[in-house]
Structure formats: structure tokens, C-alpha cells
N, CA, C and O atoms as CSV, one atom per row, in Angstrom:
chain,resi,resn,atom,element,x,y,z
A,1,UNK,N,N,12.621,4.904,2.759
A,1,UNK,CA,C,11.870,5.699,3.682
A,1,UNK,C,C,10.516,5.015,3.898
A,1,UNK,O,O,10.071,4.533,2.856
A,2,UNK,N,N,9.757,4.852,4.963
A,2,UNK,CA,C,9.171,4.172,5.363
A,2,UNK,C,C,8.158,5.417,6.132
A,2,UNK,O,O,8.629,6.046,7.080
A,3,UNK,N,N,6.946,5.661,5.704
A,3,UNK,CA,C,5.658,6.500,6.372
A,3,UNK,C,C,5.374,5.699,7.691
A,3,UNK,O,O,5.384,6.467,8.653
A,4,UNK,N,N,5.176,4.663,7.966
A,4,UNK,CA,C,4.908,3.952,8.820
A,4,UNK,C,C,3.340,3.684,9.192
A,4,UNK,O,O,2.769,3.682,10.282
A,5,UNK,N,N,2.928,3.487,8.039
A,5,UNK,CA,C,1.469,2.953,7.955
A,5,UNK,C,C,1.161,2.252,9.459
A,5,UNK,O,O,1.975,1.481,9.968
A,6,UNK,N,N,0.039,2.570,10.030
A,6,UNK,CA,C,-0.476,1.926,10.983
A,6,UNK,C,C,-0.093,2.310,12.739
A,6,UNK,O,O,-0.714,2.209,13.798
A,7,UNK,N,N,0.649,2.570,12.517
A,7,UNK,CA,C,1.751,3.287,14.004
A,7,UNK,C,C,1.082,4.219,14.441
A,7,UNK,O,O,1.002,5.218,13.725
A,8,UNK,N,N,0.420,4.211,15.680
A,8,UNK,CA,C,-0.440,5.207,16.129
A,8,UNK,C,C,-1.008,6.076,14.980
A,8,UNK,O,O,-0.632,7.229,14.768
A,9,UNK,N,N,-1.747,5.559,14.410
A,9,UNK,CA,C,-2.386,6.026,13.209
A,9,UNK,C,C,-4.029,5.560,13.248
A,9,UNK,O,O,-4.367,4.415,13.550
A,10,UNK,N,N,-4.939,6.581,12.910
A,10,UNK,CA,C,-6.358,6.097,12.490
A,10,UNK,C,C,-6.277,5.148,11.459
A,10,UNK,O,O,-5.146,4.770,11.154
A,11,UNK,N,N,-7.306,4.653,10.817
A,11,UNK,CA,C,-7.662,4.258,9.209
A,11,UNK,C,C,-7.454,5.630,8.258
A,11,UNK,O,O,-6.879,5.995,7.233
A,12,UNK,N,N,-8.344,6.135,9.342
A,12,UNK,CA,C,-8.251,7.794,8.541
A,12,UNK,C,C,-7.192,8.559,8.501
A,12,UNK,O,O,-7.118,9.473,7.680
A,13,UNK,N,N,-6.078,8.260,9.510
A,13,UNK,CA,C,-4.536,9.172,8.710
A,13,UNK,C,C,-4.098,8.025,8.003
A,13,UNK,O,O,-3.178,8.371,7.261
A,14,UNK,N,N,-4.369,6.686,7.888
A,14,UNK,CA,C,-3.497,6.082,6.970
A,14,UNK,C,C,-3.969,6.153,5.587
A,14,UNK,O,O,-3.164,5.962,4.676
A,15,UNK,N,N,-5.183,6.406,5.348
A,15,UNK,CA,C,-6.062,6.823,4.056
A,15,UNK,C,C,-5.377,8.222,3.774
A,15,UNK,O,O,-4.641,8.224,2.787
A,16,UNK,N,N,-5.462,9.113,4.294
A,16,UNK,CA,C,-4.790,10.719,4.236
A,16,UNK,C,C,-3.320,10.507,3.609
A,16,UNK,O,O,-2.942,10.964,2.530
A,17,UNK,N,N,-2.523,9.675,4.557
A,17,UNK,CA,C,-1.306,9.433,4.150
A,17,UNK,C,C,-1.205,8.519,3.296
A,17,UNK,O,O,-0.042,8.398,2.910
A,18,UNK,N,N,-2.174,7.568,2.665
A,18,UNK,CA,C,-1.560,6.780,1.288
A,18,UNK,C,C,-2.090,8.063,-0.044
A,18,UNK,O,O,-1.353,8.185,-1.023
A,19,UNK,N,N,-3.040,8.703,0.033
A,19,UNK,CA,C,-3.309,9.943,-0.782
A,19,UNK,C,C,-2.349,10.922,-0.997
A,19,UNK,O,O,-1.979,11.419,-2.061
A,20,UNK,N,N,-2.006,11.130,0.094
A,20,UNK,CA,C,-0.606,12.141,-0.176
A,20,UNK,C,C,0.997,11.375,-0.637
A,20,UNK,O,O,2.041,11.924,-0.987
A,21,UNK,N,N,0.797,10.483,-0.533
A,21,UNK,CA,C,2.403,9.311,-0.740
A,21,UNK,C,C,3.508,10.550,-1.421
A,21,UNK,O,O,4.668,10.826,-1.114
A,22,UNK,N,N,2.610,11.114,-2.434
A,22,UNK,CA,C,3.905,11.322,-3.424
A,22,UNK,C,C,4.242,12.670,-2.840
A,22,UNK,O,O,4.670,13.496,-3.646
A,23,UNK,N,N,4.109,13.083,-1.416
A,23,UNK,CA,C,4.796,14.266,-0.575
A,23,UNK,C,C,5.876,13.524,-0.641
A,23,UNK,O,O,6.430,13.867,-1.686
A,24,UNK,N,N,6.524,12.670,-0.106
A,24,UNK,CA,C,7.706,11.737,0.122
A,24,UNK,C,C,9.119,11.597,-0.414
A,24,UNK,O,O,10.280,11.490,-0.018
A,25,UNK,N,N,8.133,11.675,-1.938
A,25,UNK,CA,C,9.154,11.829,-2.585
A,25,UNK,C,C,10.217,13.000,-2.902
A,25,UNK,O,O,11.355,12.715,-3.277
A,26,UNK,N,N,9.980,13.737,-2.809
A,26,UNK,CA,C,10.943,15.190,-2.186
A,26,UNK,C,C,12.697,14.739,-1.175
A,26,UNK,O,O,13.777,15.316,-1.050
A,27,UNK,N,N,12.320,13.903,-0.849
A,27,UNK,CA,C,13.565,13.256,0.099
A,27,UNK,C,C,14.175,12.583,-0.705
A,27,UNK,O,O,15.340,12.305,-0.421
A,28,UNK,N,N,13.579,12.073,-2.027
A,28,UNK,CA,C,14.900,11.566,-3.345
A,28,UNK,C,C,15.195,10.208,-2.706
A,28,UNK,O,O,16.007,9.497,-3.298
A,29,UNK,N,N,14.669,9.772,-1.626
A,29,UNK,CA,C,14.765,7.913,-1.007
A,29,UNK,C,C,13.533,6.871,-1.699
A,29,UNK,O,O,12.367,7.024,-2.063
A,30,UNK,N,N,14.246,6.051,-1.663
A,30,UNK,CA,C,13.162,4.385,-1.783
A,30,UNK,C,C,12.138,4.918,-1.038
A,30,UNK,O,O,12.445,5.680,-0.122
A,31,UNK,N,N,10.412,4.545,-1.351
A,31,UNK,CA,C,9.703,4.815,-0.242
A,31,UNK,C,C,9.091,3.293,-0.027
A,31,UNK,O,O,8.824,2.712,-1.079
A,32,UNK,N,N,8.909,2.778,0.848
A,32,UNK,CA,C,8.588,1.851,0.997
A,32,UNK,C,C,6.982,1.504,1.723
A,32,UNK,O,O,6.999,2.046,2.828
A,33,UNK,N,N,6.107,1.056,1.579
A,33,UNK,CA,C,5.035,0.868,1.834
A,33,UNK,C,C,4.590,-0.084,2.898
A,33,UNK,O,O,5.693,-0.507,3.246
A,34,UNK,N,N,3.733,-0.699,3.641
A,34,UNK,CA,C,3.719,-1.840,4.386
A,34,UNK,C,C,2.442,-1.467,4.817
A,34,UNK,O,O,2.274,-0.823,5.852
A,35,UNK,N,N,1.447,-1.864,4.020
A,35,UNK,CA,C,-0.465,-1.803,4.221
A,35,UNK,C,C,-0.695,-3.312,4.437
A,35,UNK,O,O,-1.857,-3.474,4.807
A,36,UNK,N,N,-0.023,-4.482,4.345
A,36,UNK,CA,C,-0.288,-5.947,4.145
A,36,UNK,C,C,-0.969,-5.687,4.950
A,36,UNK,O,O,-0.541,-5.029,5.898
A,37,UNK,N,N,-2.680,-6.213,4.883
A,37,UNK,CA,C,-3.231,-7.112,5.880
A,37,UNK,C,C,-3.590,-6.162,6.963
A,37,UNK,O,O,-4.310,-6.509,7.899
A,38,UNK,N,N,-3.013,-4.765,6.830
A,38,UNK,CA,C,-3.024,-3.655,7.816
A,38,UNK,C,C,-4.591,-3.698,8.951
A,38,UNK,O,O,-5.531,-4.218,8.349
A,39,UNK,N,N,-4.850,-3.375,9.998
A,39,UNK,CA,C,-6.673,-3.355,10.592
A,39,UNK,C,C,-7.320,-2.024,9.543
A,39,UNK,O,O,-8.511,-2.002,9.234
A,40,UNK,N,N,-6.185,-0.805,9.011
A,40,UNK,CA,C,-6.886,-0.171,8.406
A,40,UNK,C,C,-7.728,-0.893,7.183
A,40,UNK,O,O,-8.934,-0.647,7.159
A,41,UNK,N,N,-7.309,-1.575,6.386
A,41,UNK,CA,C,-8.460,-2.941,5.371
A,41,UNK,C,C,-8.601,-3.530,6.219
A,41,UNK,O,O,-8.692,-2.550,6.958
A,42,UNK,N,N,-8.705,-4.245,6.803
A,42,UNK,CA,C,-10.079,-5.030,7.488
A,42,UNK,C,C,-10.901,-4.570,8.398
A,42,UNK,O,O,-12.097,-4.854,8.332
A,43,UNK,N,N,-10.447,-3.859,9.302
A,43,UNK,CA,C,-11.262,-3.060,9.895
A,43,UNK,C,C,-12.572,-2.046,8.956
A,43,UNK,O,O,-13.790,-2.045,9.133
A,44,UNK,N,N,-11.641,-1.165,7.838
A,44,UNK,CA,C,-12.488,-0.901,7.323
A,44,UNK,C,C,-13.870,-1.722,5.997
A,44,UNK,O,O,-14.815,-1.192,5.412
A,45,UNK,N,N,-13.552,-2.597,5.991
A,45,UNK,CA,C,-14.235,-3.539,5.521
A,45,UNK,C,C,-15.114,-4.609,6.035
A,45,UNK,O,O,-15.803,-5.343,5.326
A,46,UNK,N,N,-15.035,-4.641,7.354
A,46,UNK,CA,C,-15.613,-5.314,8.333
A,46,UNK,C,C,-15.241,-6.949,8.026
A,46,UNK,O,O,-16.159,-7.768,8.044
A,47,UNK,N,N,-14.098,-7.298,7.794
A,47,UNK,CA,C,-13.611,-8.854,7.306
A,47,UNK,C,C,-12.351,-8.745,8.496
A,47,UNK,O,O,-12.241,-7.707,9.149
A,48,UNK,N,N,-11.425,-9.900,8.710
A,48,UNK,CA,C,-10.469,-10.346,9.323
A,48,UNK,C,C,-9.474,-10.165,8.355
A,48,UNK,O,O,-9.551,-10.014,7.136
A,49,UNK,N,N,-8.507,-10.210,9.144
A,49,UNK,CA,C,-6.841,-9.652,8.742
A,49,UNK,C,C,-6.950,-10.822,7.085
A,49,UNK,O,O,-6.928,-10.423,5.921
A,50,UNK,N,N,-7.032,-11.873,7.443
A,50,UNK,CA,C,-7.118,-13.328,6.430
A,50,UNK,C,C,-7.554,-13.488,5.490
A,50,UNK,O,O,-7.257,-14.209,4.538
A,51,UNK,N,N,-9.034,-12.174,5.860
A,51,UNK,CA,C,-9.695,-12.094,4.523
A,51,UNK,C,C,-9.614,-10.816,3.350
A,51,UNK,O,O,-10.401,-10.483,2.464
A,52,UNK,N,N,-8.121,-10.208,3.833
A,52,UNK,CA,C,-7.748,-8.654,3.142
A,52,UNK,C,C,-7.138,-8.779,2.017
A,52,UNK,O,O,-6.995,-7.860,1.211
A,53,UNK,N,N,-6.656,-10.143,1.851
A,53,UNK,CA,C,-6.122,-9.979,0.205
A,53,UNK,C,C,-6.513,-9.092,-0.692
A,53,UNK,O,O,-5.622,-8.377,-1.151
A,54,UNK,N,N,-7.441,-8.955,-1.019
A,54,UNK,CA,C,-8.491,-8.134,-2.032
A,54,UNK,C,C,-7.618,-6.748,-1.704
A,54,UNK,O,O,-6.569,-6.269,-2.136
A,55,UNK,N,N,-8.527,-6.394,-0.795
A,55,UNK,CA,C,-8.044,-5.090,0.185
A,55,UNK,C,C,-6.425,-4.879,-0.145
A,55,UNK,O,O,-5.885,-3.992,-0.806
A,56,UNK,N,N,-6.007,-5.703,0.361
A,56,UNK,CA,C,-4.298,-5.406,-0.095
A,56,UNK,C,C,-3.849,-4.610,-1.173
A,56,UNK,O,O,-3.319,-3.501,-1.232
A,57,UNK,N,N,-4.255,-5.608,-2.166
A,57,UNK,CA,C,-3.737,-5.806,-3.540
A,57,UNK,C,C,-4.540,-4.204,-4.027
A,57,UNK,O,O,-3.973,-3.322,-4.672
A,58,UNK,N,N,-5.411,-4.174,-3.715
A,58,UNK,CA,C,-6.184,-2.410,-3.650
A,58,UNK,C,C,-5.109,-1.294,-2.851
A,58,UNK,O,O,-4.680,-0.323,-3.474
A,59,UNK,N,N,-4.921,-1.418,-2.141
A,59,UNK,CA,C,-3.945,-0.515,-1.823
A,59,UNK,C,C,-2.725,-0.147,-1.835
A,59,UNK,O,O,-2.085,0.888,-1.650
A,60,UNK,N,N,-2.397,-2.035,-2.290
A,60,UNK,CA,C,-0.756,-1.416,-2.532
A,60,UNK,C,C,-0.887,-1.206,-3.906
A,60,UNK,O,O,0.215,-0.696,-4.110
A,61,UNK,N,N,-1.370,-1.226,-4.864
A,61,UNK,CA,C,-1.748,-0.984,-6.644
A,61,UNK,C,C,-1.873,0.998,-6.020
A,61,UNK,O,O,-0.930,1.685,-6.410
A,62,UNK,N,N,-2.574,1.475,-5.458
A,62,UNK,CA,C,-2.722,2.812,-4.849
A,62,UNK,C,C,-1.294,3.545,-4.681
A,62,UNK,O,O,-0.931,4.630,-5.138
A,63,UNK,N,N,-0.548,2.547,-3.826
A,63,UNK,CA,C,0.095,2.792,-3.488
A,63,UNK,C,C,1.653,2.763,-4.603
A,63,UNK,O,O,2.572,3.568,-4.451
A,64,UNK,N,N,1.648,2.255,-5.101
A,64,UNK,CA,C,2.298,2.022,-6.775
A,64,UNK,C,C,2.125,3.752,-7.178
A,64,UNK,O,O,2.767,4.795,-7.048
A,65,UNK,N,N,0.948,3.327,-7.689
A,65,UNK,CA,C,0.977,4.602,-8.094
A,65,UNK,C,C,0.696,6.280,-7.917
A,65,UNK,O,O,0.420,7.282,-8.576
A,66,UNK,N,N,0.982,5.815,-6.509
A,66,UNK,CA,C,1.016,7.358,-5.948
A,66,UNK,C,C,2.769,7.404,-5.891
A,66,UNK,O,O,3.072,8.593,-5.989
A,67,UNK,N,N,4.207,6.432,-5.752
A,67,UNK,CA,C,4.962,6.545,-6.162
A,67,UNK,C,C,5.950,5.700,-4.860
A,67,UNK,O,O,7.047,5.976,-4.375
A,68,UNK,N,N,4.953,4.555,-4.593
A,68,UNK,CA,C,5.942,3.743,-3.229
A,68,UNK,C,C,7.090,2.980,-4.917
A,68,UNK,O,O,6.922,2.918,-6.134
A,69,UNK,N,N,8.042,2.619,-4.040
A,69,UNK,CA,C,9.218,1.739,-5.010
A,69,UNK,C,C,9.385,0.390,-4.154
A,69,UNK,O,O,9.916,-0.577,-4.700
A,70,UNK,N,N,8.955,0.307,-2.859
A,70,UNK,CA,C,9.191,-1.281,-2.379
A,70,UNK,C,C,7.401,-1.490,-1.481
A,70,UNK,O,O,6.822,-0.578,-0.891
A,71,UNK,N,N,6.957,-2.719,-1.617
A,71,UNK,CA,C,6.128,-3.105,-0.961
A,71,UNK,C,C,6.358,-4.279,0.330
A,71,UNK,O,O,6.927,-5.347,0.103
A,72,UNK,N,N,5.987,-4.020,1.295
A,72,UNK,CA,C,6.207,-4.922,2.355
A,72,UNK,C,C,4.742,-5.625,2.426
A,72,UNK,O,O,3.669,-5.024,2.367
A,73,UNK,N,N,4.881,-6.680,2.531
A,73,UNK,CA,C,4.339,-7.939,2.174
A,73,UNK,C,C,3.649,-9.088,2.284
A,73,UNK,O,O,4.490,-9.942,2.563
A,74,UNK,N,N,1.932,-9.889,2.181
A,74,UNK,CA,C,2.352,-11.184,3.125
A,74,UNK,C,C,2.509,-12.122,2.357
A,74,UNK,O,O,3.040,-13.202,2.615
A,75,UNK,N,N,1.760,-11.535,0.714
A,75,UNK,CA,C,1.413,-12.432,0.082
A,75,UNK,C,C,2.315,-12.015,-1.232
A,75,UNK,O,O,1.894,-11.124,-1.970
A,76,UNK,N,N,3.296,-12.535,-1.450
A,76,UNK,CA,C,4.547,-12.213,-2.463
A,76,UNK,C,C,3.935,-12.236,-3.643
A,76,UNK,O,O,3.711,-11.266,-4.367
A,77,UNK,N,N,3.542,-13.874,-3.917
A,77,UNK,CA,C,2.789,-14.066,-5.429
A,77,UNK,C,C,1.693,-13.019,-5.945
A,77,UNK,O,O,1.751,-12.436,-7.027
A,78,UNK,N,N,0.872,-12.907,-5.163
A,78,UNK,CA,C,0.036,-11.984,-5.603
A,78,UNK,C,C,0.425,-10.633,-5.497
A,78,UNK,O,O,0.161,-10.271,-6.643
A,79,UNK,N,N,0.824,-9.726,-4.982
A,79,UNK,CA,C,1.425,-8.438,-4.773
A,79,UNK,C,C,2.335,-9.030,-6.011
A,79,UNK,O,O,1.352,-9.310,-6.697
A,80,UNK,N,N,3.186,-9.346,-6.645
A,80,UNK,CA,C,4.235,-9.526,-7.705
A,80,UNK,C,C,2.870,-9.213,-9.172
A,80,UNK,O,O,2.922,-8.459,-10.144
A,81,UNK,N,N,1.946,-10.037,-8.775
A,81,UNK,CA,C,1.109,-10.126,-10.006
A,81,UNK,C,C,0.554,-8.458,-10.254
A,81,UNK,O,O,0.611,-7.825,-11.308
A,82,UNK,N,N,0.222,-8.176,-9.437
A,82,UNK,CA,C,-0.540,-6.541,-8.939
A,82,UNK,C,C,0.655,-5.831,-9.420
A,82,UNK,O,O,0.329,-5.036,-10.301
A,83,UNK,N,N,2.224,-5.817,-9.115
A,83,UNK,CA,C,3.270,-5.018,-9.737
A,83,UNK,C,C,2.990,-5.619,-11.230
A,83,UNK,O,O,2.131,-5.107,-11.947
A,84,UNK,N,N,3.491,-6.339,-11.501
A,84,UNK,CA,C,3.451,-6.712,-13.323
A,84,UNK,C,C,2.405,-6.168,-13.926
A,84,UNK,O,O,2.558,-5.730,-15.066
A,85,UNK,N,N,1.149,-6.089,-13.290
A,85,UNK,CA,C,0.269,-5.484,-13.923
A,85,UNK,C,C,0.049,-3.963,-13.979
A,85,UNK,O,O,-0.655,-3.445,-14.846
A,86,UNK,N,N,0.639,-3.317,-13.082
A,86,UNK,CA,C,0.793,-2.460,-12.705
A,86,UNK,C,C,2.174,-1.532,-13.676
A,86,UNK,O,O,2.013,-0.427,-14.195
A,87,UNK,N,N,3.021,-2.066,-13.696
A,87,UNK,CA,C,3.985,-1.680,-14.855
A,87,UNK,C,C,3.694,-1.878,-15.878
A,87,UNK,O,O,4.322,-1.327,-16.782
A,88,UNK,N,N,2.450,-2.883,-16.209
A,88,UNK,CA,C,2.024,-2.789,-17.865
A,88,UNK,C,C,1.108,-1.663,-18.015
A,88,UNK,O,O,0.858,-1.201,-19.128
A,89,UNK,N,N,0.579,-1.187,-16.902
A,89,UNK,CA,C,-0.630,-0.168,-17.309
A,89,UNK,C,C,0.455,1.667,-17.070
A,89,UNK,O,O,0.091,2.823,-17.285
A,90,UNK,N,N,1.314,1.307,-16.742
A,90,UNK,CA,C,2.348,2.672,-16.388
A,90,UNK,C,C,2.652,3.145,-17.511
A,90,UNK,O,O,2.263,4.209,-17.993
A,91,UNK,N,N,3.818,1.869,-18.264
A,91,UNK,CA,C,3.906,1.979,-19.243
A,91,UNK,C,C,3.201,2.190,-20.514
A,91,UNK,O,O,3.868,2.421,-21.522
A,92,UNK,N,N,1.807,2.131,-20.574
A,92,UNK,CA,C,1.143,1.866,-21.869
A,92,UNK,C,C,0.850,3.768,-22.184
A,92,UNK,O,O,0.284,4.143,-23.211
């Protein structure tokens, strides 16, 4: 299941809607995420799409743990590092 981050959406419903994520889960589906690089981080940060890594890795870690199960993506290696770390701090 897919919220559809960004799709005729403010910054401000996509902030609303990564806060609420774990409504979603009620439908018992994969939820899947897709903030990569989104204008909601850079826009709100006043940087370019190029310079959102940071930003990313901040929201999809948010997004982890409000209860997404797949992340859509630009930067694999790093989003992988942000999950691993992210399952070590779940688990502990």
C-alpha cells in the first residue's frame, strides 16, 4: 500500500501523513513509503533535490518507525545503512 507521498499534496499533508503512517496499518498490507529526494525535504530546507540525502535518511528512519515495511529509493546504500541501524535500535 502506497500513501502516495507528494501527489497533489502540501509539505504540510505530507508531514501530517508521515505522522499518522501507522493509520495504514489497519489494512494488514506492505506499506510502502517513497519521500526520496521528495520537494517536501528540499523545499522545506531550502537545498536542491541533490542535496536531500540528509533529509531522506531523516524521514525514511521516521518513516521506519512509524511502521512503513518497504522504502522507495535513490540512494540504496545509504537508506540500507539507515534500515540496519534502524533494526538495531528496534530491537534493543
Amino acid at each position: 500500500m502506497d500513501p502516495g507521498f507528494g501527489f497533489a499534496k502540501t509539505a504540510e499533508h505530507n508531514f501530517k501523513l508521515l505522522k499518522q503512517l501507522e493509520v495504514f496499518r489497519i489494512f494488514n498490507r506492505p506499506l510502502l513509503v517513497g519521500l526520496s529526494r521528495k520537494s517536501t525535504i528540499y523545499k522545506s530546507l531550502g537545498i536542491t533535490a541533490a542535496e536531500a540525502l540528509n533529509g531522506t535518511t531523516v524521514v525514511n528512519t521516521l518513516a521506519l518507525e512509524k511502521g512503513a515495511n518497504i522504502l522507495r529509493v535513490h540512494d540504496v546504500k545509504e537508506a540500507m545503512e539507515a534500515i540496519q541501524l534502524w533494526e538495531l535500535y528496534d530491537k534493543a
